[in-house]
N, C-alpha and C positions, 0 to 999 in steps of 0.2 A: 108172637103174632098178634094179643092184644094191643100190642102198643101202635105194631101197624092201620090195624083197623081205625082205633084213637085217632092215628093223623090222617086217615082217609076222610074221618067223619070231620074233621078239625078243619081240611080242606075242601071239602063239599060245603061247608057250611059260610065260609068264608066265599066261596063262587056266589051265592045266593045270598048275601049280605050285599056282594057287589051289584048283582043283578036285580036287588030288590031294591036299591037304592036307600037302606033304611041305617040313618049313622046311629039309632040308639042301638041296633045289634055290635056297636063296634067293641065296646069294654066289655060282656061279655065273652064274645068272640076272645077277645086277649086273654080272658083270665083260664077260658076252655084251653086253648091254645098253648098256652106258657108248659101245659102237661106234659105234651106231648113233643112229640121228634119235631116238631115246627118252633120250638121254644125261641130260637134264636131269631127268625123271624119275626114273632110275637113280638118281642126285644125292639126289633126296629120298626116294627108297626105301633107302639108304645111309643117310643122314644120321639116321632113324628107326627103324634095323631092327631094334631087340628090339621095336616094338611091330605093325610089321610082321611079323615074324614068330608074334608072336602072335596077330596076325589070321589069317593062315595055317594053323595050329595049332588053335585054336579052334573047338570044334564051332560053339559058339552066335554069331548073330548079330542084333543090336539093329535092323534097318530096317525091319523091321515097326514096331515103338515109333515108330525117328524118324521112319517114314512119318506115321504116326498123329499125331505129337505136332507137324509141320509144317501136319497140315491142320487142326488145331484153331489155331495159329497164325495160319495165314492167316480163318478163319473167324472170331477176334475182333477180326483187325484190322480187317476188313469191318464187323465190327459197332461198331465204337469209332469210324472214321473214316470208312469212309462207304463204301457203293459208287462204282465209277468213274461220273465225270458227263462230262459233254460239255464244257463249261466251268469256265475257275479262279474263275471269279464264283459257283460251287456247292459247296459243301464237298465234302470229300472228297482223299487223300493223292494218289489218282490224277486228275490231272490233264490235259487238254487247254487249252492256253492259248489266249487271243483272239490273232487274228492282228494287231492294232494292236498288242500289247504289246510295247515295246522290250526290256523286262526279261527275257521268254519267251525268248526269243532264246537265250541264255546259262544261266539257268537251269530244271531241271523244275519246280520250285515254284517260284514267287515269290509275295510278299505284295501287290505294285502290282496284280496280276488280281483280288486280294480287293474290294480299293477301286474296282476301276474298272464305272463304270457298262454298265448291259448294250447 
């Protein structure tokens, strides 16, 4: 249970590093961090941290764009491949395979649900 509490405070502290905007908390932060159950994290916030810390630092942030620019992604994949169907005997990337298929088994797509008869 101690160790839980450790990465609760480990992760509280790292919201409000973000929210503070202030990159001299960042090396502390890692070295707190490395302790505990977030270690591996630490790891990759280390391994990264000039650009981490410029995210930190940084007034401006792009998720609105990537929001935006994922849902127009998803909306022409739909349109190019197909809405989800019920069966692999219907086009479309999303797939529900026939339960006689041996090949479903193992794979999400497979090509044998194309060919096989309804």
């Amino acid at each position: 249970m101690p160790a839980l509490i450790a990465t609760r405070d480990a992760l509280d502290r790292f919201h409000a590093m973000m929210r503070s905007k202030e990159k001299a908390r960042l090396d502390p932060w890692i070295a707190m961090a490395a302790k505990t159950k977030l270690a591996a994290f630490a790891a990759s916030v280390e391994a990264d941290k000039d650009a981490m810390a410029a995210a930190i630092s940084t007034p401006r942030s792009s998720r609105q764009v990537e929001g935006k620019v994922n849902r127009l992604k998803v909306i022409t994949r739909q349109m190019v491949l197909g809405a989800p169907k019920s069966t692999c005997s219907k086009p479309g990337l999303w797939r529900q395979h026939e339960p006689n298929c041996t090949e479903c088994a193992s794979n999400q797509i497979c090509t044998p649900c194309d060919t096989m008869s309804a």
